[in-house]
C-alpha positions as CSV (number, residue, x, y, z in Angstrom):
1,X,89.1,80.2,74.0
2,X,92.9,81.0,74.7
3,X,93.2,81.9,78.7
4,X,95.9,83.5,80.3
5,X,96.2,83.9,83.3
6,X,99.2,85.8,85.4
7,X,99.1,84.6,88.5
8,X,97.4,81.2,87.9
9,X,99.3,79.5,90.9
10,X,98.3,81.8,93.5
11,X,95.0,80.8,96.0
12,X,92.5,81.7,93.7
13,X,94.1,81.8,90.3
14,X,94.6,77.7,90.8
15,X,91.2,77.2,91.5
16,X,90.0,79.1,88.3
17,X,92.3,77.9,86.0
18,X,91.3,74.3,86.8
19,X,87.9,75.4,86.4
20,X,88.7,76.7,83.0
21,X,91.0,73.9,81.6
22,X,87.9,71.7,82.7
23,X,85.2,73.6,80.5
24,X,87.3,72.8,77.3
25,X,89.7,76.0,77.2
26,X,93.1,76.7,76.4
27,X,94.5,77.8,79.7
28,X,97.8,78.9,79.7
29,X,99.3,80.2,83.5
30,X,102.2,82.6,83.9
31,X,103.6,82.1,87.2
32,X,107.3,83.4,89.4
33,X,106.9,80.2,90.7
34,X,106.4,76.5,89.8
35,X,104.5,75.3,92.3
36,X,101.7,73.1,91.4
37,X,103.6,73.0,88.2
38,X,102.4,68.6,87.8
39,X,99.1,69.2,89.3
40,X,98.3,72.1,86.1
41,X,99.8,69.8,83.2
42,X,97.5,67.0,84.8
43,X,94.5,68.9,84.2
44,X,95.7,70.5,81.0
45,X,97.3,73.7,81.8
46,X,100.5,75.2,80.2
47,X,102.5,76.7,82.7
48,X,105.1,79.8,82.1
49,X,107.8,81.2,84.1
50,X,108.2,84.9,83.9
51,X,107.8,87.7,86.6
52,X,104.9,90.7,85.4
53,X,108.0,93.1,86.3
54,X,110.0,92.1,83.3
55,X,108.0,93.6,79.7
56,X,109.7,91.5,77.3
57,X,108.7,88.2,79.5
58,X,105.3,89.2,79.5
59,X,105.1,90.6,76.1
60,X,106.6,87.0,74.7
61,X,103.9,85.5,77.2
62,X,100.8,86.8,75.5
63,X,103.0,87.0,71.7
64,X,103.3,83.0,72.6
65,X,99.7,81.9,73.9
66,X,97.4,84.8,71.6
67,X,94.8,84.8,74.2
68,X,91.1,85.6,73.5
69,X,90.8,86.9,77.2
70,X,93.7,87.9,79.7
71,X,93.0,87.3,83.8
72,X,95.6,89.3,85.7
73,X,95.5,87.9,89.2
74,X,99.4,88.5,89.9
75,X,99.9,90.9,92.7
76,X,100.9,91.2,96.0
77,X,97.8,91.1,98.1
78,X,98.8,91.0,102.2
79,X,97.7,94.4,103.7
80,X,99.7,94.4,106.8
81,X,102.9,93.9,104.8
82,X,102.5,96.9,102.4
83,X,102.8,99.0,105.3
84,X,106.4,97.7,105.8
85,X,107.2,97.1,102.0
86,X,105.0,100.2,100.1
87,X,107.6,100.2,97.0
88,X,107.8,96.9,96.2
89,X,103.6,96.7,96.5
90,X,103.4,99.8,94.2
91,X,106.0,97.9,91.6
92,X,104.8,94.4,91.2
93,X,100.5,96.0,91.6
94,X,100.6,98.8,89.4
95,X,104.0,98.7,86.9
96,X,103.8,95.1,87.2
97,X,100.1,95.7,85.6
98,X,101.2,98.4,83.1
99,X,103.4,95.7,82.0
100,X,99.9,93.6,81.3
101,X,98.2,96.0,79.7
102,X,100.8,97.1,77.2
103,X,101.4,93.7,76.5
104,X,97.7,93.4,75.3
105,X,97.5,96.2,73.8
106,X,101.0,95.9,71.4
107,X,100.0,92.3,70.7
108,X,97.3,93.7,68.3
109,X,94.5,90.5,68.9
110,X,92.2,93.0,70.8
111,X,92.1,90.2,74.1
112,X,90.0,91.5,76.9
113,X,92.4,92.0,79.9
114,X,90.1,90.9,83.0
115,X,92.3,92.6,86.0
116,X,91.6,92.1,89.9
117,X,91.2,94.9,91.7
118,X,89.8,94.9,95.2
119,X,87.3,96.5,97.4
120,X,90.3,98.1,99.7
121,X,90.2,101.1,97.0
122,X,86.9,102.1,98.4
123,X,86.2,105.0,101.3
124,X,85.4,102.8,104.3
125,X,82.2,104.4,106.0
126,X,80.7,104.5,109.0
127,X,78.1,102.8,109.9
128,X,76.9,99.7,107.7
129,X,76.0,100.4,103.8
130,X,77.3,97.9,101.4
131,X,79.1,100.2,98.6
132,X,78.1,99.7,94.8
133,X,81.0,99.7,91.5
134,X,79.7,103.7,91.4
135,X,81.0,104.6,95.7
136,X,83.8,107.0,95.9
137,X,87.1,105.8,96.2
138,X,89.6,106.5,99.1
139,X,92.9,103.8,99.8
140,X,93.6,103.7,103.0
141,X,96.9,101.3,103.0
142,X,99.7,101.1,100.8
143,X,98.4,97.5,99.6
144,X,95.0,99.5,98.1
145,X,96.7,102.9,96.7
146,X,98.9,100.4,94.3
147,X,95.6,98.6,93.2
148,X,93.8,101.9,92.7
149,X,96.4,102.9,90.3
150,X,96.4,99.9,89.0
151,X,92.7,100.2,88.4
152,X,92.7,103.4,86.8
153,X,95.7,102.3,84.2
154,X,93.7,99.6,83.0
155,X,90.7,101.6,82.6
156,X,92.3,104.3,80.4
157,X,95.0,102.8,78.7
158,X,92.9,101.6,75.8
159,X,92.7,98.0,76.2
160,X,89.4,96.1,76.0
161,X,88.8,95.5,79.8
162,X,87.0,94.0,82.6
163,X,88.0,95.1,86.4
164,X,87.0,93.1,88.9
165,X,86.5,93.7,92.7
166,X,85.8,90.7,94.6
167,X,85.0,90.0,98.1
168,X,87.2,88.8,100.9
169,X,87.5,85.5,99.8
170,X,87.9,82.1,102.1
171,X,89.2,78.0,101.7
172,X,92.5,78.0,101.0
173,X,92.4,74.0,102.5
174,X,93.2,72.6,99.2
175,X,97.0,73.6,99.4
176,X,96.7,72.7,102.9
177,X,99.2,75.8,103.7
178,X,98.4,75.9,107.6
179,X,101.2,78.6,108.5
180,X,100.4,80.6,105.3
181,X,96.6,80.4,105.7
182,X,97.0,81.6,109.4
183,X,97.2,84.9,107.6
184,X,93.6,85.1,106.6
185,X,90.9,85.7,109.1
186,X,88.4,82.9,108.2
187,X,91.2,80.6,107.2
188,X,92.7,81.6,111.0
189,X,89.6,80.8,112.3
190,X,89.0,77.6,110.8
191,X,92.1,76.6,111.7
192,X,92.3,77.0,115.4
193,X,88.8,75.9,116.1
194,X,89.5,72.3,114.6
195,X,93.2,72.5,116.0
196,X,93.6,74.7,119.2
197,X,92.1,75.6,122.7
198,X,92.7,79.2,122.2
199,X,92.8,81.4,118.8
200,X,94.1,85.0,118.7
201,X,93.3,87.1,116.4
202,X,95.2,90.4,115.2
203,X,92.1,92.8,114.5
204,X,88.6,94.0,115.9
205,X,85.3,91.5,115.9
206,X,83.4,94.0,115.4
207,X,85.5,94.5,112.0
208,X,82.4,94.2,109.0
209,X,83.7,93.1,105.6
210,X,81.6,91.0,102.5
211,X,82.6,87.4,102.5
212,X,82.6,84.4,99.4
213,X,83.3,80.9,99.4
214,X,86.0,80.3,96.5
215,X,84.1,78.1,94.4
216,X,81.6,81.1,94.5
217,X,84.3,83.4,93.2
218,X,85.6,80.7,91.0
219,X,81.8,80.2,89.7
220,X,81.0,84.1,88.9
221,X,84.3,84.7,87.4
222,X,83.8,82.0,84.9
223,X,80.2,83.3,84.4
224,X,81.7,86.8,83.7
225,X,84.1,84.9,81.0
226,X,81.7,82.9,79.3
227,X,79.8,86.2,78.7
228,X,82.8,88.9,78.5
229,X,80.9,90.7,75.8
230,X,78.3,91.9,78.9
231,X,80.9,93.2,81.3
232,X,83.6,95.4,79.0
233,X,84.2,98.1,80.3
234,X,82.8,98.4,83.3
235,X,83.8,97.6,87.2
236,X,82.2,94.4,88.5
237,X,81.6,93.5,92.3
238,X,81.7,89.7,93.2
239,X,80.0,89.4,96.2
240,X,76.9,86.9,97.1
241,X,74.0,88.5,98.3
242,X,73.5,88.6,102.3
243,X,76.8,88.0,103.1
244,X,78.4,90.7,104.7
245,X,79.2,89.8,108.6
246,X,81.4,91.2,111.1
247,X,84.5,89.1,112.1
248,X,82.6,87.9,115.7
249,X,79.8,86.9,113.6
250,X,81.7,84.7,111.6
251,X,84.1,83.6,114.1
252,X,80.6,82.3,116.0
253,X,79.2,80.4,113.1
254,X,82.4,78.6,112.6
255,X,82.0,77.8,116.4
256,X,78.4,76.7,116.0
257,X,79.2,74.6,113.0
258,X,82.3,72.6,114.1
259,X,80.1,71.8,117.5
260,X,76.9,70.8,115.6
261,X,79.6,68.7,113.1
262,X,81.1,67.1,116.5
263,X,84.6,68.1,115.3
264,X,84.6,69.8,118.5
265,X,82.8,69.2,121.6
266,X,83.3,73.1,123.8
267,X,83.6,76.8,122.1
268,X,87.6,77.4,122.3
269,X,89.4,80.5,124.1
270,X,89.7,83.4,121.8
271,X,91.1,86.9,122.2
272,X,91.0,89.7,120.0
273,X,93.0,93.4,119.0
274,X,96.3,91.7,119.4
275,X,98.0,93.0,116.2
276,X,95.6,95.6,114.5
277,X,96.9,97.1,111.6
278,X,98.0,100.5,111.2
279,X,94.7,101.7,110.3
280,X,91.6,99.3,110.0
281,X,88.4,100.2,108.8
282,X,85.3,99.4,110.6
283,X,83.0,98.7,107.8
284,X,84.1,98.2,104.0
285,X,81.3,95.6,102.7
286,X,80.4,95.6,99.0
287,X,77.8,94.9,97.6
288,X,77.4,92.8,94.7
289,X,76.7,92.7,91.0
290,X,73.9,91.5,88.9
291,X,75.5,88.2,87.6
292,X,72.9,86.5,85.7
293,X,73.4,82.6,86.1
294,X,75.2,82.8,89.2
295,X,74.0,81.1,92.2
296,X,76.4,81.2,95.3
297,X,76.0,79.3,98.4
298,X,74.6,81.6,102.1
299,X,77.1,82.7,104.1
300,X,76.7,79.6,106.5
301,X,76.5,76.8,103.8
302,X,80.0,78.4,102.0
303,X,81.6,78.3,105.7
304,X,80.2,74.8,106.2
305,X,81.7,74.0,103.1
306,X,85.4,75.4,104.2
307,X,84.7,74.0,107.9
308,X,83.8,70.2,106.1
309,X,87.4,70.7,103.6
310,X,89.5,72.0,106.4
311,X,88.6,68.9,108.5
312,X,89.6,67.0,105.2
313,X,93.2,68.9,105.2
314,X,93.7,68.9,108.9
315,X,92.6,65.1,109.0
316,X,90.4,66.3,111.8
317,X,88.0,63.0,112.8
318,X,84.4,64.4,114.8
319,X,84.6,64.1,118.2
320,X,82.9,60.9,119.7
């Protein structure tokens, strides 16, 4: 099949666009940026330069590639910035999206538009209950109103579609981004356990959220695409069974891990609630889909995984 994928350089969009180029497909990446730009034509990719905000760049995009299936991944995704920026989130995540979706729809080859939404559109609860694709929806940040609209373009607009809300997602170490992956709370964690005597973190550890390994997310999402037929038309949570955790909890088992591992031989300082966002929610853990074929790795073995790759990145040798 023909691929495209806006967004393809990001942390995730790399990952699967690797993974589809390898299975035999045509994957074709529209990016702002060229980074990566040698590493994508290595493994077969086509890489084009065009921002979602400009319609005639991303109408030539899918006029050019006539793709069987459409991935938009592009948006901006930090929640603590769209407090600070809530125009330009609601312009690149939801006009930057209409852009997409009229671009499938004019080009007349009836491609299935698979678009990422998120779980932040849902109504945090709570207490603990891991919310289904039916739960009531209720933004609570800038960053998850613009995906919300975004959401319910792409559901009405006419285009054959797929949306997609996967969970918080971890291992960037591939990049090897230290000061960017900072950013993320398991990446954060990681991080300072294998680099640093004391690790601060911005937020609550009692915070709960639904956690993946990338390859996991990488894995389903190319599951979903070799069967799109299944999933048109409806909203799809990507989310490995038994693995929603609260921030402490996975903070611990990082801990535990790197010890056992001997890449660190004592627990290091941490401190918490330094820079909470504007508002936080408690608990906003999803629960899965039915994928059929997909088989993702515990919670532990995926943050083994990102613990062992990290190590890799950091060039972190075991203690001896």
């Amino acid at each position: 099949m023909n691929i495209l994928v806006t967004g393809g350089t990001g942390f995730v969009g790399r990952n699967l666009a690797r993974q589809l180029a390898s299975d035999g497909h045509r994957v074709f990446i529209l990016s702002r940026k060229d980074t990566f730009l040698e590493t994508f034509r290595n493994v077969g990719c086509v890489v084009l330069t065009g921002d979602i905000l400009d319609r005639s760049t991303v109408e030539a995009a899918v006029s050019a590639t006539r793709p069987d299936i459409v991935v938009h991944m592009a948006a901006l995704t930090p929640v603590r910035e769209s407090w600070k920026s809530p125009r330009e989130f609601i312009e690149v995540n939801y006009l930057g999206t209409i852009n997409v979706a009229e671009a499938v729809k004019s080009s007349g080859k009836g491609a299935t538009l698979i678009h990422y939404s998120t779980p932040e559109v849902l109504k945090p609860m709570d207490n603990l209950v891991e919310l289904g694709e039916d739960a009531e929806v209720y933004p609570t940040s800038p960053y998850a109103a613009s995906k919300l609209a975004a959401e319910a373009y792409v559901r009405y607009c006419g285009v054959e579609h797929i949306v997609l809300r996967p969970a918080n997602t971890y291992d960037r170490s591939a990049a090897a981004q230290v000061e960017e992956s900072r950013g993320y709370f398991v990446e954060k964690a990681i991080i300072g356990v294998l680099t640093s005597e004391r690790v601060d973190f911005d937020g609550s550890p009692q915070s709960v959220r639904t956690w993946m390994h990338v390859s996991d997310h990488v894995s389903a999402v190319k599951t979903i695409i070799d069967r799109a037929d299944k999933y048109v038309g409806r909203v799809v949570h990507i989310a490995p069974p038994d693995s929603t955790a609260s921030c402490l909890h996975i903070y611990t088992t990082i801990v535990e891990e790197a010890m056992r591992m001997g890449l660190i031989d004592r627990p290091p300082y941490s401190t918490w609630m330094n820079r909470p966002r504007p508002y936080d929610p408690q608990y906003l853990a999803v629960k899965g889909s039915n994928i059929p074929g997909w088989r993702p790795m515990s919670l532990r073995e995926g943050l083994v995984k990102a613990i062992r790759n990290w190590a890799e990145a950091l060039g972190v040798a075991p203690e001896i």
